[in-house]
Structure formats: structure tokens, C-alpha cells
C-alpha atoms as one frame of an Amber mdcrd trajectory, in Angstrom:
protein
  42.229   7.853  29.254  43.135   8.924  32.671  42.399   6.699  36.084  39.986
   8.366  37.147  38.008   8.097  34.095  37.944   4.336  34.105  37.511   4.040
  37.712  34.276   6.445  37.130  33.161   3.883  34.317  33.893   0.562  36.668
  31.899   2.657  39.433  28.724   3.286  37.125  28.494  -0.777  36.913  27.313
   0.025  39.934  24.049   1.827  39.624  23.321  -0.513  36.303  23.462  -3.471
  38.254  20.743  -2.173  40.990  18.571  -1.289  37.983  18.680  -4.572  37.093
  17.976  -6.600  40.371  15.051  -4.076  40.688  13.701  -5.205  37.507  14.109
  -8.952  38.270  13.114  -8.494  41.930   9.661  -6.447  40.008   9.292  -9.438
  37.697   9.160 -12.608  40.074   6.737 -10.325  42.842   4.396 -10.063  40.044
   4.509 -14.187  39.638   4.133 -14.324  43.464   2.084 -11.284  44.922  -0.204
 -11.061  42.043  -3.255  -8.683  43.388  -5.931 -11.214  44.746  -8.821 -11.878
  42.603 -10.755 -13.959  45.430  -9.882 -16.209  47.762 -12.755 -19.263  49.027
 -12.409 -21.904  52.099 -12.034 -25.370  50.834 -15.788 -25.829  52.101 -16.722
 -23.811  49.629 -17.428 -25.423  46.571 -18.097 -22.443  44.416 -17.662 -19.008
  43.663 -18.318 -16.277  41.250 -15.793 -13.711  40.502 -15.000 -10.848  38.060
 -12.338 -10.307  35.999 -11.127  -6.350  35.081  -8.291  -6.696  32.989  -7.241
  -9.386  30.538  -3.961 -11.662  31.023  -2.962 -14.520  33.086  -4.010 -15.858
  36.230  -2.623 -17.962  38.543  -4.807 -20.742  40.873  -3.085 -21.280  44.347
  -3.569 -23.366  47.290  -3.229 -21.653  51.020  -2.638 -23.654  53.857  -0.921
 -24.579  57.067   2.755 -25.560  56.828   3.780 -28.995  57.575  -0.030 -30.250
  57.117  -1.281 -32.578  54.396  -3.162 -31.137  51.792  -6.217 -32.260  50.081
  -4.806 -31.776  46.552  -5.189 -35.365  45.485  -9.141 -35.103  46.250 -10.185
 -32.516  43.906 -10.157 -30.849  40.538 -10.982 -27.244  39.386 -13.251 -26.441
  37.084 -13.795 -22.508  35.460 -15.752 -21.850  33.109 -17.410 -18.262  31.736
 -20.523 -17.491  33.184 -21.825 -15.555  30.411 -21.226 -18.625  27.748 -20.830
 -21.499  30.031 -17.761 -22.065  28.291 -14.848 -24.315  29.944 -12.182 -22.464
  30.582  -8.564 -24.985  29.842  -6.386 -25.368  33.582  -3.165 -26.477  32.570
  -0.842 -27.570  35.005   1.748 -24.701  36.730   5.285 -25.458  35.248   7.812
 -24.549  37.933   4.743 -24.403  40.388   5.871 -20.989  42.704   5.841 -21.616
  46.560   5.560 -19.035  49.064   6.140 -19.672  52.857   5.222 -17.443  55.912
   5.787 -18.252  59.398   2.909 -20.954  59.742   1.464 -20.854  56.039   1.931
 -21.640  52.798   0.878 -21.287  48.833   1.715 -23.371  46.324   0.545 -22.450
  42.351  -1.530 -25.185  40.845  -2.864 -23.585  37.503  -2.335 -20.762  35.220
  -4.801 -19.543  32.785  -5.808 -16.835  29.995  -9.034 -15.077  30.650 -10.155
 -12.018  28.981 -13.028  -9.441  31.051 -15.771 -11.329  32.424 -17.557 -12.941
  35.132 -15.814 -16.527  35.943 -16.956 -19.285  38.027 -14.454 -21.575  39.911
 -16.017 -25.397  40.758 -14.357 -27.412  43.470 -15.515 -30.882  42.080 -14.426
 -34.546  43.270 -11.567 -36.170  41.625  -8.233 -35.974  41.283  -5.807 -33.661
  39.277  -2.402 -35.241  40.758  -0.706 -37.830  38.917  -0.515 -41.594  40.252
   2.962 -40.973  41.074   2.335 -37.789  43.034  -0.304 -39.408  44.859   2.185
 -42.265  45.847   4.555 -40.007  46.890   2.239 -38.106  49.040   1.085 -41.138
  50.899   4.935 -42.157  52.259   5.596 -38.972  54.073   3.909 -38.508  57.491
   2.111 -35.436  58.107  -0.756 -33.932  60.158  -4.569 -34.406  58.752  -5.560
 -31.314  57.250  -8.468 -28.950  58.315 -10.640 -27.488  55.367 -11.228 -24.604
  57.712  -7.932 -23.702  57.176  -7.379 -24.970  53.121  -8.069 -22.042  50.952
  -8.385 -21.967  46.991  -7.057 -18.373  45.758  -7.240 -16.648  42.504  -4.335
 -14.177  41.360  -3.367 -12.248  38.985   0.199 -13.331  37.622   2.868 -12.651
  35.349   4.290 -15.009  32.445   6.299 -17.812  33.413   8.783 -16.929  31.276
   9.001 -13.788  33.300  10.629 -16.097  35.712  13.178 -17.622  33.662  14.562
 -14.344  32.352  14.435 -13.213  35.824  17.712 -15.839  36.859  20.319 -14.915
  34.154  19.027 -10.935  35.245  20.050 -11.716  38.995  23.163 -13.080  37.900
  23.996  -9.817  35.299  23.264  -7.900  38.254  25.605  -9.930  40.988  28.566
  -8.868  37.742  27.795  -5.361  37.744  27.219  -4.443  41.468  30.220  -6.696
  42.670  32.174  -6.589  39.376  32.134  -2.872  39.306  32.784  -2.239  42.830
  35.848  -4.530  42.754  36.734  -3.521  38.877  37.199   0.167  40.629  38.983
  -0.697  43.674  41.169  -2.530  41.447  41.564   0.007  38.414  45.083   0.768
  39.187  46.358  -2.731  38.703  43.929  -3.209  35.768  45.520  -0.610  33.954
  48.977  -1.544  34.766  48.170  -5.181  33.811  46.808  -3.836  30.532  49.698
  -1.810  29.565
């Protein structure tokens, strides 16, 4: 096989690897960016929204940076309009956060829901652990203002969308890097290889 050849080959490691970071990069914006179901003050204790598709949906908090947040003084409650069924809200895993400038979003739930009408209760209570609740209490932040705390429903992506999305970053680190070094280098590869 001639030099060229295999440089050619290393080369095309090249083109595989951005296919791949696409994908990943495609994955995790569909845990984060979701399209925005609806999106309610923290005054608001209740809304109504529909659901067009069936999959999984994501529950987030929006809020100033560096501001203490009111998660420790509610809990969420959905349930199906048309039954009145409750609708489970388990806890987000890895819990995604997203930072702007001056704002932030932090996942709380994740849940299943099929087509339908859905309503979303802000209700007193608590959802935190005692130990999160401790640990919110020893750092030192601004009061919140519930003008500016927002609950937000999003569509979102399996979480373990998220885990396959690391080793894919790392295959495609390999392949862009690999291949542009594997083809700079192809002369001594093949001279080291006999």
C-alpha cells in the first residue's frame, strides 16, 4: 500500500470525527434547548398546558445568577387534566445547568407524558432534602425576587443521551486530532512499522 494511500485513510479520521462531535453536540442541545412547552412566574401558582407529541419532559427553574432560590419552599405537582391523574416527578439525575450572562436554569424533574392537556401546581412544601436545605442556608446570597423566578416546561431528551454523549466527544477528540497527526506522521509510521 503506497503513502499516499494511508495518509488518505489517516486524513478521512478526519471528517468521521466531525460527524461524531456533531452528533454528540445534537444530543446534549436536545437535553438543554428542548423547545419550550410554557414557561410561568413563580407568582403563578398554576397553569394549563398542552402536550403535542409524546416523550420526556424536563421541569426547570429560571432565575438570576448569584441569587437564592426558592427551591426549598415548594413542590410540583402535574397531573392530567382530562383524568385528574397524578402525574410521578422524579428527581433530575445529573440535574443540567445552563448559565447566560445574568441568568440561569437548573433541571429539577423529568417526566413521561403522552398527548394531553397537563396542569402544573406550585404547592407549599418542600422537595429538597434536609441536607440540601442545610447546605443552602451556609452560603450567603442575595434574597430572591419571584418576579424574576420562573418555572419552565421543556421538551428533553433521555438522560442517557447524555452519558453516551462523553465517550462520543472523546471518540471524536481521537479521530479529528488522531487523524490529523496520524497523517502528518505517516511517513515515520510506516517506517516504524516495517
Amino acid at each position: 500500500m503506497s503513502l499516499t494511500i494511508i495518509r488518505v485513510l489517516f486524513f478521512c479520521l478526519v471528517p468521521i470525527g466531525v460527524f461524531i462531535l456533531v452528533k454528540a453536540i445534537l444530543m446534549l442541545k436536545g437535553i438543554f434547548n428542548g423547545e419550550m412547552i410554557v414557561e410561568i412566574p413563580f407568582t403563578q401558582k398554576e397553569v394549563t398546558f398542552e402536550i403535542s407529541r409524546p416523550g420526556i419532559y424536563a421541569i426547570w427553574q429560571k432565575g438570576k445568577l448569584f441569587r437564592r432560590t426558592p427551591v426549598d419552599k415548594f413542590q410540583l405537582k402535574l397531573s392530567k387534566v382530562s383524568s385528574g391523574e397524578n402525574i410521578s416527578l422524579p428527581r433530575s439525575i445529573f440535574s443540567p445547568r445552563l448559565n447566560g450572562f445574568d441568568t440561569g436554569r437548573m433541571e429539577m424533574n423529568r417526566f413521561r407524558a403522552d398527548i394531553g392537556s397537563y396542569c402544573l401546581n406550585i404547592v407549599g412544601g418542600s422537595s429538597v432534602s434536609s441536607f440540601e436545605k442545610v447546605v443552602a442556608g451556609l452560603f450567603p446570597a442575595e434574597l430572591f425576587n419571584y418576579n424574576e423566578y420562573f418555572i419552565q416546561v421543556r421538551e428533553s431528551r433521555p438522560m442517557y443521551d447524555m452519558v453516551a454523549a462523553i465517550p462520543m466527544f472523546i471518540l471524536a477528540g481521537f479521530c479529528i486530532f488522531g487523524g490529523i497527526v496520524a497523517g502528518i506522521t505517516a511517513p515515520d509510521i510506516v517506517a516504524a512499522l516495517g
